[in-house]
C-alpha positions as CSV (number, residue, x, y, z in Angstrom):
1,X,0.0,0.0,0.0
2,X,1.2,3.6,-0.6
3,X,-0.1,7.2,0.6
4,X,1.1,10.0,-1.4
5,X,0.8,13.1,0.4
6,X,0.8,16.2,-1.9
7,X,1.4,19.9,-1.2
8,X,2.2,21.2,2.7
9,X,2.7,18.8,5.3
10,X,2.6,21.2,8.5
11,X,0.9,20.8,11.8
12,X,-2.0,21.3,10.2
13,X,-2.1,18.1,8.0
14,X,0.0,16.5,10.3
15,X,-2.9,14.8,12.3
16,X,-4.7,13.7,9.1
17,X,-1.8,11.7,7.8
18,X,-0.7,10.2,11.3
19,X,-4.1,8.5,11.4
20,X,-3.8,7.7,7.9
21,X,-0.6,5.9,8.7
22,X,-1.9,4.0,11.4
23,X,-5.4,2.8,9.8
24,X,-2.8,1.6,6.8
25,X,-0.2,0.0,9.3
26,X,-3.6,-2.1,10.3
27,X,-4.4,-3.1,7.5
28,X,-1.5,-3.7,5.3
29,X,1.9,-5.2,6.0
30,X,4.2,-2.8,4.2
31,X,3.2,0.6,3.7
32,X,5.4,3.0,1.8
33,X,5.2,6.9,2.4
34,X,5.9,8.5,-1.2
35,X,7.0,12.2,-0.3
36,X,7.9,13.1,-4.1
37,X,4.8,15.6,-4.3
38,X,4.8,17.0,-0.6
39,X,6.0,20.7,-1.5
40,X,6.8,22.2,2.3
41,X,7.4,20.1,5.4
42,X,7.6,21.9,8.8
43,X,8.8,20.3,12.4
44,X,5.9,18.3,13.2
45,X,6.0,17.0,10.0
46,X,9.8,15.7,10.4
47,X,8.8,14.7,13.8
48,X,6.1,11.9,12.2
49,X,8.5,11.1,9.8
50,X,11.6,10.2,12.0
51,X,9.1,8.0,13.9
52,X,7.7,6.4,10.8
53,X,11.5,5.9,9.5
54,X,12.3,3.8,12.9
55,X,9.3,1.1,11.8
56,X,10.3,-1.6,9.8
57,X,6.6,-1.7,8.4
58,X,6.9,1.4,6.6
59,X,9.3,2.8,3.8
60,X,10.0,6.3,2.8
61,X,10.3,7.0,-1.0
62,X,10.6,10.5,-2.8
63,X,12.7,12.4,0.1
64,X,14.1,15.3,-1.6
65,X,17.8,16.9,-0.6
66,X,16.1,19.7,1.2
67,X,14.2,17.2,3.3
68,X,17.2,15.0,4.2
69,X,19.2,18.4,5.0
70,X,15.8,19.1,7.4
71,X,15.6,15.7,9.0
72,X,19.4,15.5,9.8
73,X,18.9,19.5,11.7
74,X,16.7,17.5,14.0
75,X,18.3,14.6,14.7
76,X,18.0,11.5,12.2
């Protein structure tokens, strides 16, 4: 299974996708997050996705230089 965000990812879509990663992680096995068409990612954002990262059940596809260079500033 995939989700494919697209445009911000801030605190205020933040919630939605959490859920969304959780109701897949039910249901499916292997879920990849495709970030190829998320245009703006904010600290809560990074925050989800370090967490996701550390699961074996999910895979992170389309990460963008700028979004490595964000995640590494906080940690991963």
């Amino acid at each position: 299974m995939t989700l494919k965000p697209a445009g911000d990812l801030t605190i205020f879509e933040v919630g939605t996708l959490c859920d969304e990663l959780k109701q897949a992680a039910a249901a499916h096995p292997q879920v990849e997050l495709d970030l190829s068409e998320v245009d703006k990612l904010d600290a809560s954002a990074i925050q989800l996705l370090l967490a996701v990262r550390q699961s074996e059940q999910f895979v992170l596809t389309g990460i963008t230089e700028s979004m490595r260079a964000r995640m590494a500033d906080m940690g991963a």
